[in-house]
C-alpha positions in Angstrom: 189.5 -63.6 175.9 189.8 -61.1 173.1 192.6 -58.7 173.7 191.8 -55.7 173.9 193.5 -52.1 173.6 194.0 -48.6 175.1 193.9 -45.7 173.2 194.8 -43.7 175.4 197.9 -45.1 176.9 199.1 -45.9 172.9 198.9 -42.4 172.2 200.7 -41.5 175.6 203.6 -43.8 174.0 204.0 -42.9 170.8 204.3 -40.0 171.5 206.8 -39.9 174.5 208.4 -42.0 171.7 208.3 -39.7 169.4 210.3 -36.6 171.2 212.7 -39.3 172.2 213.5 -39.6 168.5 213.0 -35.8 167.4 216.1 -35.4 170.1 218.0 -37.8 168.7 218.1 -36.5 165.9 219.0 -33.4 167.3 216.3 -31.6 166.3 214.3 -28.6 168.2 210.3 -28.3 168.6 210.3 -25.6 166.1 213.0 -26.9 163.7 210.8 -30.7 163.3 207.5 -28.3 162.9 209.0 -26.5 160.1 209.8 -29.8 158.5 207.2 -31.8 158.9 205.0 -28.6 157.5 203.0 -28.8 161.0 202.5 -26.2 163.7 205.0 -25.8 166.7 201.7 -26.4 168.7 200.3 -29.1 166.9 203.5 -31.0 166.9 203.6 -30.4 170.5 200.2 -31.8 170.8 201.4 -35.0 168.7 204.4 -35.7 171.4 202.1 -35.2 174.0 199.9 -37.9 173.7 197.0 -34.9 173.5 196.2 -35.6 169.7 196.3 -38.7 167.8 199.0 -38.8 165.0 198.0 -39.5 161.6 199.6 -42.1 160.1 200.9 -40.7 156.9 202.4 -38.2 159.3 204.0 -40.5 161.4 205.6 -42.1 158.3 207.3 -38.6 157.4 208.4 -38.1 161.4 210.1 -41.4 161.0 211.7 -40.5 157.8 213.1 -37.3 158.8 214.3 -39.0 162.0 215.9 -41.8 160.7 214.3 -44.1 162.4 214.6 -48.0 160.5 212.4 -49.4 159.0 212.3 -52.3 161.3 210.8 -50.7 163.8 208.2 -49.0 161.2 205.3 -52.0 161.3 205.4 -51.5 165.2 204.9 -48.1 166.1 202.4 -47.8 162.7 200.1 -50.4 164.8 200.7 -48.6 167.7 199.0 -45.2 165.8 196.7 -47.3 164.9 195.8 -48.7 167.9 195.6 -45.1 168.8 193.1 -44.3 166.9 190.2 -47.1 167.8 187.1 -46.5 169.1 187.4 -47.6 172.7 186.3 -51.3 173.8 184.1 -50.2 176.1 182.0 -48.0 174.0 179.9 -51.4 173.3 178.3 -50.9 176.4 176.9 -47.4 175.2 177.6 -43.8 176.1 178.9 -42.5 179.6 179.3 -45.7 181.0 183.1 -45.5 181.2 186.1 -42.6 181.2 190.2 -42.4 180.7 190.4 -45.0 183.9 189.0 -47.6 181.7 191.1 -46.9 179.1 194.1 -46.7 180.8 193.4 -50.1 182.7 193.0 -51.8 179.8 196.7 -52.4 179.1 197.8 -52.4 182.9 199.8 -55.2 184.7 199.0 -54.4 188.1 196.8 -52.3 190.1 197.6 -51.3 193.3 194.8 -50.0 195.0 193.7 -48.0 198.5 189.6 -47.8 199.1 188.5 -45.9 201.9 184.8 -45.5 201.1 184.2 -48.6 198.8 184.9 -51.5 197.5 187.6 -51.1 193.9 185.2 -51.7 191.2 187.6 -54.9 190.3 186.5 -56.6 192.9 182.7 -55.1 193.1 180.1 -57.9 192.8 177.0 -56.9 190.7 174.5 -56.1 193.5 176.7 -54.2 195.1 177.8 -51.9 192.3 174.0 -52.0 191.8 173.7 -49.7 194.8 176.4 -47.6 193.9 175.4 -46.8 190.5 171.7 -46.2 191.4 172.4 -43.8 194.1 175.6 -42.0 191.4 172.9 -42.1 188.8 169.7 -41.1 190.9 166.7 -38.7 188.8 168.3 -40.1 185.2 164.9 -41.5 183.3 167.1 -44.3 182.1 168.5 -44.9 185.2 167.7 -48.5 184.9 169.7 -48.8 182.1 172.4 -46.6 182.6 172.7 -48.9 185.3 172.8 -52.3 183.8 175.4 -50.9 180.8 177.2 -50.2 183.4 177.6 -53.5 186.0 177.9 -55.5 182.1 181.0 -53.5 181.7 182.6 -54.0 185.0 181.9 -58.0 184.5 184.0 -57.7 181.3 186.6 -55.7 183.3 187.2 -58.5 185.8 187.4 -60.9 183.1 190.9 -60.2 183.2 191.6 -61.1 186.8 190.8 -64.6 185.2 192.8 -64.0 181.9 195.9 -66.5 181.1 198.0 -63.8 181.9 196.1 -62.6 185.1 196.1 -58.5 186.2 197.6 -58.7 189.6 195.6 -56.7 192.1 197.4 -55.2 195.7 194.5 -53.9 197.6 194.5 -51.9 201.3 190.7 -51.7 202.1 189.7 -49.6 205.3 187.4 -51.6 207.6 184.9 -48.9 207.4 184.0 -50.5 203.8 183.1 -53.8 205.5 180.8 -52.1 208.1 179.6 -49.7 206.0 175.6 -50.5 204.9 174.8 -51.4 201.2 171.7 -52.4 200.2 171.0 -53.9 202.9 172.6 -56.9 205.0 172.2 -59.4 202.1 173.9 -57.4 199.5 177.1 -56.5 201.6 177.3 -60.2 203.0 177.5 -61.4 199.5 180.2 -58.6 199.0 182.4 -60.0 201.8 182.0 -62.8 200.9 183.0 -62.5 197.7 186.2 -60.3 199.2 187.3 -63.9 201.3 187.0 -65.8 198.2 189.2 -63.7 195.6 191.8 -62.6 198.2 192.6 -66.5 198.1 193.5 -65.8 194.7 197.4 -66.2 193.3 197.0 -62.8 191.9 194.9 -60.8 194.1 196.2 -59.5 197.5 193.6 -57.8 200.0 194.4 -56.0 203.2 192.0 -54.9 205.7 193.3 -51.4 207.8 191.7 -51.3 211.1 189.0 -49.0 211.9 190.5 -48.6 215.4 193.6 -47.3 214.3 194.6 -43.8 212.4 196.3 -44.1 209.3 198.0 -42.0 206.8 195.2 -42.6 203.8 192.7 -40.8 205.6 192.6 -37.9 202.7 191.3 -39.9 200.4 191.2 -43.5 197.8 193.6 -44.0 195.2 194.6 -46.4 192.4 198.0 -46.8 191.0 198.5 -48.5 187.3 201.7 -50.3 186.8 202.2 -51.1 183.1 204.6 -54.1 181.3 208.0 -53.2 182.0 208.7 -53.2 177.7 206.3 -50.7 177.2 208.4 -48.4 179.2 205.3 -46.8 180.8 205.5 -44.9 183.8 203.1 -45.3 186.6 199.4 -43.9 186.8 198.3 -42.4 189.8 194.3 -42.3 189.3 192.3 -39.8 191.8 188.4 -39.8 191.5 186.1 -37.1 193.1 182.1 -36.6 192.8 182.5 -34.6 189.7 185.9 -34.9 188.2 188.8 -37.2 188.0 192.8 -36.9 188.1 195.7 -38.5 186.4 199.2 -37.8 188.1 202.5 -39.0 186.5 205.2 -37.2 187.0 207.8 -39.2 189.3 207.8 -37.1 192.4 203.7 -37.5 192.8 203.9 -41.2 191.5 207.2 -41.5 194.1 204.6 -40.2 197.1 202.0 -42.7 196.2 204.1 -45.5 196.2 205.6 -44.5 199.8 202.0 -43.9 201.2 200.7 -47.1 199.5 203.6 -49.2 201.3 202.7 -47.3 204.7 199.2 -48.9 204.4 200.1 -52.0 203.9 202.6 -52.5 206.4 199.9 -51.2 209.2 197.3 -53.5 207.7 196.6 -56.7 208.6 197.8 -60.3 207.1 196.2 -61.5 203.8 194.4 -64.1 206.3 193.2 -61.8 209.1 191.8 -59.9 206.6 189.8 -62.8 205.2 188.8 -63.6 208.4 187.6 -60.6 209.3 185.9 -60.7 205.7 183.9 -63.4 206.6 183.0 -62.3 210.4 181.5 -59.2 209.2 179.4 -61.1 206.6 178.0 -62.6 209.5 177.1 -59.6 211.6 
């Protein structure tokens, strides 16, 4: 598998890495700015992970904070890295956003859906119904469509990789009784559900529909990242028209605690398979 990169989440890090120096080296916002002969706000921009940093740039921010040149080569591929077109754009325009990205370089996702299947673990006639309802009165619907179900095959690649994402789903049993396509298409989906979840990597819990439970506002995915990049957590909210990122410890704290509620109401990996396979039945 060729490895791939985020963009995204390698700007996010250099430039949390990047304050972490400026202070170091005792320096303020506006005395670094002056310096480095760039604008209190563009600088700002830099540290926050909002613009990419220019590597000549970055050369004169690690000069001026000292940093040794041992640790140069790495955090120059990291502004490169930075600056790539994204993988995903092979697939064409719109058929991906900053969740892509960000999953990219993830070790483990940890996910709650309440209306559908996670897109991990989507097979393709399934997402098929999805997408063509998401993208309905588009001319190149068709298209659009396709582009779209080729990228998510080469987003569960990984679930196969040498180095496996690990994937912690809770999975409302509304999703399994929930019509897609027709009785065909959601068998096949549940019954592609009973075969991952026996998977070393992939954990699937089913919540039952009989029972209130605390995720009842809405689906969620949290990204976990390598413990060296020194990443925090990813909270990842979609709605009809717009998506969130949350990351600041007390929201990603919350998440956690609601996730781990789930999961304890839920049912065992192999109830939940079982019930996978009864419903395909139906």
């Amino acid at each position: 598998m060729i490895e791939r990169y985020s963009p995204g989440l390698n700007k996010r890090r250099l430039g949390r890495l990047l304050t972490r120096f400026r202070k170091a080296a005792g320096l303020t916002l506006d005395d670094a700015a002056q310096l480095l002969y760039l604008s209190r706000s563009g600088l700002n921009r830099l540290e926050t992970g909002e613009t990419k940093v220019n590597v000549h740039v970055l050369k004169s921010m690690l000069d001026l904070y000292e940093i040794g040149g041992d640790r140069w080569p790495a955090l120059i591929e990291m502004a490169l890295h930075a600056r790539e077109k994204g993988w995903w754009h092979e697939f064409g325009p719109g058929v991906a956003g900053a969740y892509v990205d960000f999953e990219t370089e993830t070790e483990e996702i940890i996910d709650f859906g309440l209306a559908t299947v996670p897109g991990l673990l989507q097979t393709a006639d399934y997402t098929r119904v999805l997408l063509r309802r998401f993208y309905r009165g588009r001319r190149d619907i068709d298209e659009q469509v396709e582009r779209t179900i080729a990228l998510g095959t080469a987003r569960q690649e990984r679930l196969d990789a040498e180095r496996p994402l690990r994937l912690r789903v809770v999975l409302d049993e509304a999703v399994l009784i929930r019509p897609m396509g027709g009785q065909d298409v959601q068998a096949g989906q549940l019954a592609h559900l009973a075969e991952t979840a026996d998977r070393s990597n992939i954990e699937i819990r089913v919540l039952p529909l009989a029972q209130a439970h605390p995720g009842l506002q809405g689906a969620f995915s949290i990204m976990r990242f390598p413990r060296d990049m020194e990443e925090p957590d990813i909270v990842y909210h979609q709605y009809p028209f717009n998506e969130q990122f949350l990351d600041s410890p007390e929201q990603v704290s919350r998440f956690h605690q609601l996730f781990r509620e789930l999961w304890s109401e839920a049912l065992s990996q192999e109830d939940s398979i079982e019930l996978f396979r009864r419903h395909a039945e139906l």
